[in-house]
C-alpha positions in Angstrom: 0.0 0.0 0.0 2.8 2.6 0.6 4.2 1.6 -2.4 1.3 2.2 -4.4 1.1 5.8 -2.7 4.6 6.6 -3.3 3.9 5.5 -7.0 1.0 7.5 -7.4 2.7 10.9 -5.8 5.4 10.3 -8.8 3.3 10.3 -10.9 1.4 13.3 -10.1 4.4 15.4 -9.2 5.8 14.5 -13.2 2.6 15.9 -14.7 2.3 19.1 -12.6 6.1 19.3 -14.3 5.2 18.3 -17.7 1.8 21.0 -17.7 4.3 23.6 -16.8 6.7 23.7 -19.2 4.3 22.9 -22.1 3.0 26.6 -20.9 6.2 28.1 -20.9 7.1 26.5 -24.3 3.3 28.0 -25.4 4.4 31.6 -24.4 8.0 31.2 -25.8 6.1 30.6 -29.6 3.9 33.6 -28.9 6.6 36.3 -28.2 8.8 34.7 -30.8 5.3 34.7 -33.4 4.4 38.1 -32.4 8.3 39.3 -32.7 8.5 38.4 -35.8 7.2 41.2 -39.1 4.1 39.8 -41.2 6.1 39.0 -44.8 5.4 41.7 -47.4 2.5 41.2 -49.8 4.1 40.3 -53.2 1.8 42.0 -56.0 0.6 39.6 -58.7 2.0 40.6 -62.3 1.6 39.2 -65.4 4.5 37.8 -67.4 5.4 39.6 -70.4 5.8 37.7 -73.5 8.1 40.1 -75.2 10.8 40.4 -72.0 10.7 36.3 -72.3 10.8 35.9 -75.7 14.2 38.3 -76.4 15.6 36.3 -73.4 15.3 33.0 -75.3 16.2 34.6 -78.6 19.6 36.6 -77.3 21.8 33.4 -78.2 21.8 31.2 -80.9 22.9 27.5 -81.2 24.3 28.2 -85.0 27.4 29.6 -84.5 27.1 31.1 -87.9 24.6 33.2 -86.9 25.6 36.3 -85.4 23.5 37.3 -82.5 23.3 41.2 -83.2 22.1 44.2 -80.6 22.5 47.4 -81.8 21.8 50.8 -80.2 19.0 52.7 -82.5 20.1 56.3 -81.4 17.1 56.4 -78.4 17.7 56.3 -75.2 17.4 52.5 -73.9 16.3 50.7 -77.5 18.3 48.5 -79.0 17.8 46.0 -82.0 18.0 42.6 -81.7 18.3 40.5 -84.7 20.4 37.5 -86.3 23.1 38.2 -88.8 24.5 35.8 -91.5 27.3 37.1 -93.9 27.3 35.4 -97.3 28.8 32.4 -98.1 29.0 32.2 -102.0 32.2 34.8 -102.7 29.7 36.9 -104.8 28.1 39.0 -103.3 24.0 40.0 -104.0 22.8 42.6 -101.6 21.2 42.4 -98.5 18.0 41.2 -96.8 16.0 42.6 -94.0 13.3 40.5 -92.6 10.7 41.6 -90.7 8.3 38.3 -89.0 5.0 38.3 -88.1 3.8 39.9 -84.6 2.9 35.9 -83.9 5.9 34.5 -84.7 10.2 35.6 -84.5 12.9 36.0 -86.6 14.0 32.3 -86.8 10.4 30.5 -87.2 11.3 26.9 -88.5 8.2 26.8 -91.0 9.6 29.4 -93.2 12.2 32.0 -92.1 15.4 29.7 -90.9 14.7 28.3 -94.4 14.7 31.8 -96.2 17.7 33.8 -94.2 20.1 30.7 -94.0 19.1 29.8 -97.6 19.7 33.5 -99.2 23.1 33.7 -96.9 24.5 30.9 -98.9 24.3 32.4 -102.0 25.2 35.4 -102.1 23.2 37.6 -99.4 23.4 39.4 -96.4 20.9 38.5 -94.0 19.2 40.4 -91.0 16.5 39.1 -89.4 14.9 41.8 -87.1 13.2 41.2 -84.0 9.5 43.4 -83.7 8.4 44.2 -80.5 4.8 43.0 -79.4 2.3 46.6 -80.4 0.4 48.4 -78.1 -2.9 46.4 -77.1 -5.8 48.1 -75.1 -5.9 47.5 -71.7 -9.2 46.1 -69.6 -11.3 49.3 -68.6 -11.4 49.7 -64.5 -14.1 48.5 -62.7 -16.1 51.7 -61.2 -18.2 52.0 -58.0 -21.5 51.5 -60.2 -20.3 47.9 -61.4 -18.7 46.9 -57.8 -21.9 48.2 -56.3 -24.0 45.9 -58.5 -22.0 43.0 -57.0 -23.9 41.3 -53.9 -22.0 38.8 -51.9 -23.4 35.2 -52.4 -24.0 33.6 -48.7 -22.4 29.7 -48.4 -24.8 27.4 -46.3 -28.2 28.2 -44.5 -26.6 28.5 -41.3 -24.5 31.6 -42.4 -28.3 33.3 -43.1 -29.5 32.2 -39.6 -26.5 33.3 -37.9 -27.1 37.1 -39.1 -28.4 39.0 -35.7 -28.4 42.5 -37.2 -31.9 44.0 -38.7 -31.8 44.8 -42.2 -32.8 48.3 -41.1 -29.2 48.6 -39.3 -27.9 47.3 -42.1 -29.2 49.9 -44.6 -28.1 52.5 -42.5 -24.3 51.1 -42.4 -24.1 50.9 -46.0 -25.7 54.4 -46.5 -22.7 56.0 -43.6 -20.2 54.2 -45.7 -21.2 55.0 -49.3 -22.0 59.1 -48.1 -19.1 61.2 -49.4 -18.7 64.5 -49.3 -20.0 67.1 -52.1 -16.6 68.1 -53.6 -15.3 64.8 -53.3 -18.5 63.5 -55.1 -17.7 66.0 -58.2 -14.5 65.5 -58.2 -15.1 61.4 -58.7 -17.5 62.2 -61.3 -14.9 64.7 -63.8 -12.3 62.1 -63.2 -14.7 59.5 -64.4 -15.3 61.3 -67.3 -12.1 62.5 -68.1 -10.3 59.1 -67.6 -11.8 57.6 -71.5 -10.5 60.3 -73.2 -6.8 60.2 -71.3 -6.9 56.9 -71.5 -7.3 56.4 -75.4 -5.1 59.7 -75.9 -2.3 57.4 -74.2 -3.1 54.6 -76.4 -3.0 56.6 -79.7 0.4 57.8 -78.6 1.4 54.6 -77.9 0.2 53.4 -81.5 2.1 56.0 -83.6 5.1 55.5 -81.2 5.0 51.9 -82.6 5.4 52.6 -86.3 8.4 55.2 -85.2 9.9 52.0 -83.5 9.6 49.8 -86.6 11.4 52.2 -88.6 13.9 53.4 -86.6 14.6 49.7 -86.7 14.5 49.0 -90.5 17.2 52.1 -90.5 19.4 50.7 -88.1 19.4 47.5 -90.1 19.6 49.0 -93.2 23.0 51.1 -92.1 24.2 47.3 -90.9 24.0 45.9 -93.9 25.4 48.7 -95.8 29.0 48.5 -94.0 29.5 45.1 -96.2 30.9 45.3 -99.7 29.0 44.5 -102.0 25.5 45.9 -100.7 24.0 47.5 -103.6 20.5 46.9 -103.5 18.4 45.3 -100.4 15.2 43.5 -100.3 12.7 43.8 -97.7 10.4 40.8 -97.2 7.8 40.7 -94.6 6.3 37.8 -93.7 2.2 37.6 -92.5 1.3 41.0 -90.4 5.7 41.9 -91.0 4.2 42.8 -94.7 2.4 45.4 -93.7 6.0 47.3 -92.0 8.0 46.1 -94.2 5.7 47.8 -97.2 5.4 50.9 -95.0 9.2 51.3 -94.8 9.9 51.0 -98.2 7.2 53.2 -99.3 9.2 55.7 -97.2 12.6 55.3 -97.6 12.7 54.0 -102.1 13.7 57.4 -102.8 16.8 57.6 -100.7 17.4 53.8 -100.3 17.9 51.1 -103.0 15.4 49.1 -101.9 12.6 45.8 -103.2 9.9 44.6 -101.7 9.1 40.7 -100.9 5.9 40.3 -99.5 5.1 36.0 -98.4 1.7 35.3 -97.4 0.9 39.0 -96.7 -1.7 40.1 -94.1 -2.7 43.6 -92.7 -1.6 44.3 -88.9 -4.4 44.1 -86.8 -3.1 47.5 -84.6 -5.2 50.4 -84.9 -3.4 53.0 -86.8 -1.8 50.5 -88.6 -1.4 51.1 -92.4 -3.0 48.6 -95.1 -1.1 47.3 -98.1 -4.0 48.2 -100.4 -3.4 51.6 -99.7 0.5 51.5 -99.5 1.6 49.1 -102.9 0.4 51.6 -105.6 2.9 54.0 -103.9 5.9 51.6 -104.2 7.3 52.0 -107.7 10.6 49.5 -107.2 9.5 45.5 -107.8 7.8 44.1 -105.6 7.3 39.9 -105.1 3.9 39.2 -103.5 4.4 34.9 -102.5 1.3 33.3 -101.5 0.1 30.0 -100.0 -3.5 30.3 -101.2 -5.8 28.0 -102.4 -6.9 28.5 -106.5 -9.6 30.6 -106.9 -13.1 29.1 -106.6 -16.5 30.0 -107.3 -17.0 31.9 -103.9 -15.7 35.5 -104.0 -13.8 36.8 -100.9 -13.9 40.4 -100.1 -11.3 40.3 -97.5 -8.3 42.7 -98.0 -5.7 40.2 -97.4 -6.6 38.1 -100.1 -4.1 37.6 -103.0 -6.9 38.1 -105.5 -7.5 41.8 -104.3 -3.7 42.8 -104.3 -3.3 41.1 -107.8 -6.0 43.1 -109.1 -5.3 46.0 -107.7 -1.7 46.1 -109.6 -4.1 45.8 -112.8 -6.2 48.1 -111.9 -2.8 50.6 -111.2 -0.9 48.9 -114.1 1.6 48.3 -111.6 4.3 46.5 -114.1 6.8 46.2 -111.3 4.1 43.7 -109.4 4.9 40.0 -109.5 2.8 37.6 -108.0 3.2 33.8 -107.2 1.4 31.1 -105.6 4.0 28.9 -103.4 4.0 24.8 -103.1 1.7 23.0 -100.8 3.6 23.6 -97.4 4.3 20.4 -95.1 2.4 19.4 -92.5 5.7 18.5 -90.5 7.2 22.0 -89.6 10.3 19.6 -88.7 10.6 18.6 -92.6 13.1 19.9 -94.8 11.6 23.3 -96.3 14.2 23.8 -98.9 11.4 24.1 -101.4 10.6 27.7 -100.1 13.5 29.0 -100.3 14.4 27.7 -104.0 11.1 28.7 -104.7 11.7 32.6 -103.0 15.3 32.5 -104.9 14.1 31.6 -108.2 11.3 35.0 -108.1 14.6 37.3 -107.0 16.4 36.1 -109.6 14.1 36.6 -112.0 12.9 39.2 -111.3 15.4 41.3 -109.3 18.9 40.3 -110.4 18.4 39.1 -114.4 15.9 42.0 -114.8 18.3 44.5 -113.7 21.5 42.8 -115.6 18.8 43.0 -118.4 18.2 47.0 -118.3 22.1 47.8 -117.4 23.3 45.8 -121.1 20.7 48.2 -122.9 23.4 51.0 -123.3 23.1 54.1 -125.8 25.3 52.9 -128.7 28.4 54.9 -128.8 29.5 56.8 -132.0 31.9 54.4 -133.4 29.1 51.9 -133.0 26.9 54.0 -135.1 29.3 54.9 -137.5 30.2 50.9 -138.2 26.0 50.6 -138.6 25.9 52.6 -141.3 26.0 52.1 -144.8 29.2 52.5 -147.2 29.3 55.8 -149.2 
């Protein structure tokens, strides 16, 4: 029996200990939780797909391909775009390539084939990187639409649980909504003056993108003329890159020995943006429209983009320095070999750029010796 006691006091006694410092230890986490800062609240961004895509682009496995960045002559620009120096020994000109806004400078399914391809015989070629154009951003939600919103209750319980009248709750909602009469007017001129500021900033923003794109096309276009050799350059523009690279030699054929190759053209679907209906009956150098088009069919299509509509426009203009061509079936497999485009892009230049010119430089004004051997004895 004593031992039992003596057992039990143990016992007891070890608790009471154990209780004790499981408090203490409780009120050592509480200092050291209420010691320590809340962590800042990180704000949520979204990722931009221009700042990621130049981060994959700024190196190239190819080390033929030169990965260039040059300044533009603003503050903070820079061009980024992959160089290839010919390979043949004769030299042809240079090419500036402007992509689609959905695409880059080295997409497999057409323009690796086209710059790596034109570099081996004989041409200079500078693919440009375009940045992503100004988009409109989601309107702001204003009191009127937030006020609209009711909170949706979870469970039943949540509605019995609610002890305060709905006249109380009225009341609360009408103290916190009251705002003062200047504050009220204010609210209401800023609310109306925030549509017009707001697409004021976005027309800036569009014109701002065109100066881009050309100070871009000059800043390639002085590249390419350091290299012996450059007499001429072609332009080509591939989908919505038609559209700028149309625009830019519309501007700059006077002081620039420029062509024009347009493959599988399409308008640029930012506001302000020019449309190659309007700009190709301006362009009096040659230009080579390439198309992946179906054949005509029975059903008309109105769209501007068509290849019908730009082919009968250069009628219509008797543009004769407008050459149209409809392009092989492409593959299905981007990861096939897509030689055929480039052979088929090649064979338009040459014919039409390099033996038209050799053409028109032979026809010479004969000399007088010349006509003096033409004519007839006596």
């Amino acid at each position: 029996m004593k031992l039992y006691s003596l057992l039990l006091s143990l016992s007891l006694i070890s608790s009471t200990a154990f209780s004790a410092e499981e408090e203490a230890n409780a009120g050592t986490d509480k200092t050291a939780s209420a010691a320590q800062p809340s962590a800042p609240t990180v704000e949520r961004t979204e990722p931009s797909r221009e700042k990621n895509l130049r981060q994959a682009l700024s190196s190239h496995p190819d080390p033929s391909t030169q990965v260039l960045q040059l300044d533009t002559g603003k503050d903070g620009e820079q061009l980024l775009g992959y160089y290839l120096t010919e390979g043949s020994g004769i030299p042809q000109g240079g090419v500036i390539i402007f992509p689609d806004e959905l695409t880059h400078m080295d997409w497999p399914e057409n323009l690796n084939q086209i710059r790596t391809g034109l570099a081996n015989h004989g041409w200079y070629t500078l693919a440009v990187f375009l940045p992503q154009p100004a988009q409109t951003p989601l309107p702001k939600r204003t009191l009127p639409v937030l006020s609209a919103i009711k909170p949706t209750q979870s469970s039943d319980n949540s509605q019995d649980s609610s002890t305060e009248p709905a006249e109380a709750q009225e009341e609360t909602i009408t103290e916190n909504t009251e705002t003062p009469p200047d504050t009220a007017t204010n609210q209401q001129e800023n609310a109306a003056n925030a549509p017009a500021a707001a697409e004021q900033e976005q027309e800036e923003k569009k014109e701002h993108y065109q100066e881009i794109v050309t100070r871009l096309g000059n800043t390639a276009f002085e590249h390419l003329k350091k290299e012996k050799g450059v007499d001429r350059v072609l332009v080509l523009g591939a989908g919505t890159g038609a559209t700028w690279a149309a625009q830019y030699v519309q501007k700059h054929q006077e002081q620039q020995n420029l062509r024009l190759v347009l493959l599988d053209a399409r308008d640029s679907k930012t506001e302000n943006a020019p449309r190659l209906l309007e700009i190709l009956p301006e362009i009096k150098t040659t230009i080579i429209d390439l198309h992946h088009s179906a054949r005509r069919s029975t059903n008309t299509n109105y769209s501007e983009n068509t290849p019908e509509r730009r082919l009968r426009l250069a009628r219509h203009n008797r543009m004769n320095n407008f050459h149209q061509s409809r392009l092989p079936q492409a593959n299905d497999n981007w990861k096939k070999d897509n030689s055929w485009l480039f052979k088929h892009v090649r064979g338009m230049v040459n014919t039409y750029i390099i033996k038209a010119e050799q053409q028109s430089r032979s026809i010479d004004i004969p000399s007088e010796e010349q006509s003096n051997k033409e004519k007839a004895p006596g």
